[in-house]
N, CA and C atoms as a LAMMPS dump frame, in Angstrom:
ITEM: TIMESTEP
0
ITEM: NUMBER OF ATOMS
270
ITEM: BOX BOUNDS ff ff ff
-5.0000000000000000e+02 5.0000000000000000e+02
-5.0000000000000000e+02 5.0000000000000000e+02
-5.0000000000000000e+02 5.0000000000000000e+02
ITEM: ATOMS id mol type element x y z
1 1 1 N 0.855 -1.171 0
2 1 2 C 0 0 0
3 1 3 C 0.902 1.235 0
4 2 1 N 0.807 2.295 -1.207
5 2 2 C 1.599 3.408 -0.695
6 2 3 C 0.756 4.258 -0.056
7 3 1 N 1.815 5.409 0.243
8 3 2 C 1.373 6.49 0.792
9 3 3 C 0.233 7.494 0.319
10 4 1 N -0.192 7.308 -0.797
11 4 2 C -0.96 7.724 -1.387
12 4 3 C -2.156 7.026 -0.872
13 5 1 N -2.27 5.949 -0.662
14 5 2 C -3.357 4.525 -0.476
15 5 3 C -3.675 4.664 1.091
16 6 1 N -2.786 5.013 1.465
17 6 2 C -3.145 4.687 3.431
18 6 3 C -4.499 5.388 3.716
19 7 1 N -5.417 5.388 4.661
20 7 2 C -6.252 6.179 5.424
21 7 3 C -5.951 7.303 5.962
22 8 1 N -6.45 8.597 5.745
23 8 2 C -5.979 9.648 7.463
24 8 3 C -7.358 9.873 7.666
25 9 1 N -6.913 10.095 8.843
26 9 2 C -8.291 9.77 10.086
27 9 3 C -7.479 11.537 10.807
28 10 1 N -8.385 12.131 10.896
29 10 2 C -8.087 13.302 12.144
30 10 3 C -8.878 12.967 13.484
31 11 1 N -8.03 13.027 14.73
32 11 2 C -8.022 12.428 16.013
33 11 3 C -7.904 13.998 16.742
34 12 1 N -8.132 13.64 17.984
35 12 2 C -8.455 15.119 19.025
36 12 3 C -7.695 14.328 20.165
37 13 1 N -6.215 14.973 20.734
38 13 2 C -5.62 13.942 21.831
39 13 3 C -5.253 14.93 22.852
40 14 1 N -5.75 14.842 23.641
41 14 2 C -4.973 16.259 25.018
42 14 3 C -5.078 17.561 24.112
43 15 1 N -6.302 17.819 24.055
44 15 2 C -6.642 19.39 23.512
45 15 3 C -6.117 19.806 22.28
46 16 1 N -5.308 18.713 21.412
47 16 2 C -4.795 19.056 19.837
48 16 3 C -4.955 17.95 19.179
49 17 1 N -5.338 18.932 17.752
50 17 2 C -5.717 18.149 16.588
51 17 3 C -4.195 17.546 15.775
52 18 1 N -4.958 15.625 15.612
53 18 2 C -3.661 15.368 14.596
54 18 3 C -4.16 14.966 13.667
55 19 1 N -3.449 14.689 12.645
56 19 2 C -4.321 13.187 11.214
57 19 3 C -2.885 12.746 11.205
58 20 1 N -3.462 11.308 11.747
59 20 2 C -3.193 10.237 11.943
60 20 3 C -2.982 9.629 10.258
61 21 1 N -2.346 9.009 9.801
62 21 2 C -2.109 8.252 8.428
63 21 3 C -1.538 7.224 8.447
64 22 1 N -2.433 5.737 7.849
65 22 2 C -1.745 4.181 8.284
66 22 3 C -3.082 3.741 7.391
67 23 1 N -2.741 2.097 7.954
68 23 2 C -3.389 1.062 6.991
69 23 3 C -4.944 0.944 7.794
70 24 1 N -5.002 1.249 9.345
71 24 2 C -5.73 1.172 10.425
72 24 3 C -7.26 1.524 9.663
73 25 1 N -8.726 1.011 9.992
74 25 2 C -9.703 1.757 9.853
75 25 3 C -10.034 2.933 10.44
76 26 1 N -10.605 3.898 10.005
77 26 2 C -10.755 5.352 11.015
78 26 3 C -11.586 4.934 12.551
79 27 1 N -11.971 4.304 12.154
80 27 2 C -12.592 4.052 13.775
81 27 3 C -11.867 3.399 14.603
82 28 1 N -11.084 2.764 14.437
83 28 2 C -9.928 1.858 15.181
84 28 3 C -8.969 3.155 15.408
85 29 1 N -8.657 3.735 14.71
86 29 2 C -7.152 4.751 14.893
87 29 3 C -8.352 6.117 15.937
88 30 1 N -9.278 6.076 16.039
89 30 2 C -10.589 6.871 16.521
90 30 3 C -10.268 6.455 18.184
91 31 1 N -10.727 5.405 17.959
92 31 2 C -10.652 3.975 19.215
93 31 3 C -9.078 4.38 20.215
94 32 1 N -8.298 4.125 19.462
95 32 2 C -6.76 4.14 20.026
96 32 3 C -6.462 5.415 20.626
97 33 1 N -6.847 6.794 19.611
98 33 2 C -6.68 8.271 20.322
99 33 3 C -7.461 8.579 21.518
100 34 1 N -8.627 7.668 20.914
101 34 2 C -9.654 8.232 22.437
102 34 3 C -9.099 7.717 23.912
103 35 1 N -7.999 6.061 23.703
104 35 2 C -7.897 5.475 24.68
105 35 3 C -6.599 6.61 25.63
106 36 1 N -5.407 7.081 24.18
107 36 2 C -4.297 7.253 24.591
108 36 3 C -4.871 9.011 25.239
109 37 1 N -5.741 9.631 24.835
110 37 2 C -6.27 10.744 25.7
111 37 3 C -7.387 10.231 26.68
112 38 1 N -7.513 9.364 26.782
113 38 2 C -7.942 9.276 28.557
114 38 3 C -6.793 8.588 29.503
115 39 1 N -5.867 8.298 28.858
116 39 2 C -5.01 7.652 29.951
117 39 3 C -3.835 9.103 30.444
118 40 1 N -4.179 10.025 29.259
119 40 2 C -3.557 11.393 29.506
120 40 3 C -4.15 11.897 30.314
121 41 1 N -5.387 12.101 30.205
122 41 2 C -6.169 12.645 31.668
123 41 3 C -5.84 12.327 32.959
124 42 1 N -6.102 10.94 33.05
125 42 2 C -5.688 10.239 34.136
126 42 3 C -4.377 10.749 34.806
127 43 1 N -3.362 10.596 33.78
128 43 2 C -2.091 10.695 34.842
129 43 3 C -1.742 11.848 34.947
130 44 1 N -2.704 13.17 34.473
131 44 2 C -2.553 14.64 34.275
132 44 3 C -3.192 14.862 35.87
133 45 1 N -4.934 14.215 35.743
134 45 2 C -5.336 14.485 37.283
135 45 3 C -4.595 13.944 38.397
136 46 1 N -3.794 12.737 38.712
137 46 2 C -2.681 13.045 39.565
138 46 3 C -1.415 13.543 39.477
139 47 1 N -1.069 14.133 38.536
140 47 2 C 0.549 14.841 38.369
141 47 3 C -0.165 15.819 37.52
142 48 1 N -0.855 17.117 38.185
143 48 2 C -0.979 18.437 37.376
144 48 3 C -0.352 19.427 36.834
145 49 1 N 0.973 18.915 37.58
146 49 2 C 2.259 20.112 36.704
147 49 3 C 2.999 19.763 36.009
148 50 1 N 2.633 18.541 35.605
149 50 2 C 3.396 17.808 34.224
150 50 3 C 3.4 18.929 33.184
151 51 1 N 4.162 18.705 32.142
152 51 2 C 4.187 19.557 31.06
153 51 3 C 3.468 18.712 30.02
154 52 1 N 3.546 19.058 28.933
155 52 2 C 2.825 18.08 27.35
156 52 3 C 3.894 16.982 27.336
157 53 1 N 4.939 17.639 27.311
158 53 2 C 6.066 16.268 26.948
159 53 3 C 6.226 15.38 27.361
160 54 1 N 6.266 15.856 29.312
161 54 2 C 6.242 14.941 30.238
162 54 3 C 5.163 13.834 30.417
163 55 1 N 3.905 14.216 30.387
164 55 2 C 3.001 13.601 30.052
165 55 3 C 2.42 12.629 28.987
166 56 1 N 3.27 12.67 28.238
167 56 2 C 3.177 11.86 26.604
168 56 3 C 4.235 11.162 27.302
169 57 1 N 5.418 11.538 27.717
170 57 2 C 5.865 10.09 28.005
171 57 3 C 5.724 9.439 29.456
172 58 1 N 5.015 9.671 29.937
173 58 2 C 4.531 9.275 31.114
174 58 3 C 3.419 8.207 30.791
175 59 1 N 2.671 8.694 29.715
176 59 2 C 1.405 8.04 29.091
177 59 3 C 2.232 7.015 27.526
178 60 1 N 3.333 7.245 27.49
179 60 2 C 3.456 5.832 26.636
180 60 3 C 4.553 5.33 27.583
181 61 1 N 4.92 5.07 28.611
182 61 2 C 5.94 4.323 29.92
183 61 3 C 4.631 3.234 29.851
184 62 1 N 3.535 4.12 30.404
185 62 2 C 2.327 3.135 31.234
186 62 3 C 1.612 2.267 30.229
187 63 1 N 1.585 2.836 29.067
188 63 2 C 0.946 2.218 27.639
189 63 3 C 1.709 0.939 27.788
190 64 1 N 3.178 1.162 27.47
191 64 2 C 3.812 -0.081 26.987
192 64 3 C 4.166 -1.184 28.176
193 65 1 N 4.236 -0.116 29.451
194 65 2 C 3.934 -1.572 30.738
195 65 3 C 2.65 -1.956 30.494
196 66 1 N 1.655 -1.45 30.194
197 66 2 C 0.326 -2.415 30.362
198 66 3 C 0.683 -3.131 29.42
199 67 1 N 1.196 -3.27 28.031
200 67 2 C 1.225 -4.213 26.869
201 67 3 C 2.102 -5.14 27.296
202 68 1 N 3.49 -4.706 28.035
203 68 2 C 4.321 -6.075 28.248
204 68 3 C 3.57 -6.758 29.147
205 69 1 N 3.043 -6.498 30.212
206 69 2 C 1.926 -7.21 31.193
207 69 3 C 1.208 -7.978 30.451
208 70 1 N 0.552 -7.627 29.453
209 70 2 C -1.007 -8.3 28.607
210 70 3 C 0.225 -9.457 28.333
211 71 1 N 1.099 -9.2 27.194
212 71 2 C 2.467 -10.028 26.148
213 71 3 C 2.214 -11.074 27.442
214 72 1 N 3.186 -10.775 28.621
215 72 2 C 3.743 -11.483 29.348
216 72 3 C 2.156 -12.819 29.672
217 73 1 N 0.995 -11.755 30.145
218 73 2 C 0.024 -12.912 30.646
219 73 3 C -0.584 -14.372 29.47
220 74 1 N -0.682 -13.099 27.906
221 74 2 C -0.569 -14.243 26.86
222 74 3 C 0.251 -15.375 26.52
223 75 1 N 1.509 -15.15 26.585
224 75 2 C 2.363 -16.079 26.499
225 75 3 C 2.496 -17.231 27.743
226 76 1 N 1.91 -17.132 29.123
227 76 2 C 2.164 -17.699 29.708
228 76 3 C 1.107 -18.57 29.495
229 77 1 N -0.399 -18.198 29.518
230 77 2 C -1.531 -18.849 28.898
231 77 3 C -1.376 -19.484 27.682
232 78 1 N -0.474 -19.411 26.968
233 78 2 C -0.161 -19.952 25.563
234 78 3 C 0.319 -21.266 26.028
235 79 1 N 1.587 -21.117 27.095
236 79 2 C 2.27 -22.676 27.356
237 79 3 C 1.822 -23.491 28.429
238 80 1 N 0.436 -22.496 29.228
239 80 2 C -0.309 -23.721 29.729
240 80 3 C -1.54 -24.742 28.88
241 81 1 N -1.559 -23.719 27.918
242 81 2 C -2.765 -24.267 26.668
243 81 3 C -1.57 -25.484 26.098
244 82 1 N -0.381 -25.325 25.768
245 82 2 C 0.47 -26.49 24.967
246 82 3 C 0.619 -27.801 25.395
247 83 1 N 0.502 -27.167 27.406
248 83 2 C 1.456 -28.04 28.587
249 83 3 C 0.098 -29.038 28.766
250 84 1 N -1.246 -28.509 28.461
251 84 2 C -2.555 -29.158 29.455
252 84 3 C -2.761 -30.148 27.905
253 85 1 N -2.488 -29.728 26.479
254 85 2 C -2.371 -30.126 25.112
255 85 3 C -1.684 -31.978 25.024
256 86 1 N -0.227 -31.553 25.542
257 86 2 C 0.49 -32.425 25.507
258 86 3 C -0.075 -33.962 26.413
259 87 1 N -0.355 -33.221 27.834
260 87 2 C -0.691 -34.003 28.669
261 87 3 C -1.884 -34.836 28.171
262 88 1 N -2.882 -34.13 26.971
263 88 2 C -4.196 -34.893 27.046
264 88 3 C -3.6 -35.991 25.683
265 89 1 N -2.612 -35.682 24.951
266 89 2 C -2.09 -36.579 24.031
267 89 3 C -1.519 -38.298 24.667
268 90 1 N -0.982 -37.532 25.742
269 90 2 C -0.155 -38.512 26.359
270 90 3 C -0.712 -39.706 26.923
């Protein structure tokens, strides 16, 4: 797909407008801004003197610990699904 071909979707994230451009449907890339500006809120209403910057990376620290958390819980559920697999072969 080139660049010509991708979607832009315009998103509203912590009080500014972006367009967003990818393969994503607009409602999914819709979906994702709305999530990554409420988790901005969140860590804005307990740390109010954050700056923009600070806060964007404060809000993708916590983004990507929640994802290695999810990674980590999938994969472990993956090798009890293989381990309970094997056993019923056996």
């Amino acid at each position: 797909m080139s660049q010509s071909d991708k979607k832009r979707t315009t998103v509203e994230i912590h009080n500014r407008t972006y367009k967003i451009v990818g393969d994503e449907p607009p409602h999914h890339i819709r979906m994702v801004a709305s999530l990554v500006d409420q988790k901005m809120k969140e860590i804005q209403e307990s740390n109010p003197r954050l700056d923009t910057a600070q806060l964007a990376v404060l809000t993708a620290v916590n983004t990507m610990n929640d994802y290695l958390k999810l990674k980590e819980e999938y994969t472990n559920l993956e090798s009890k699904e293989k381990d309970e697999d094997r056993k019923n072969h056996d």
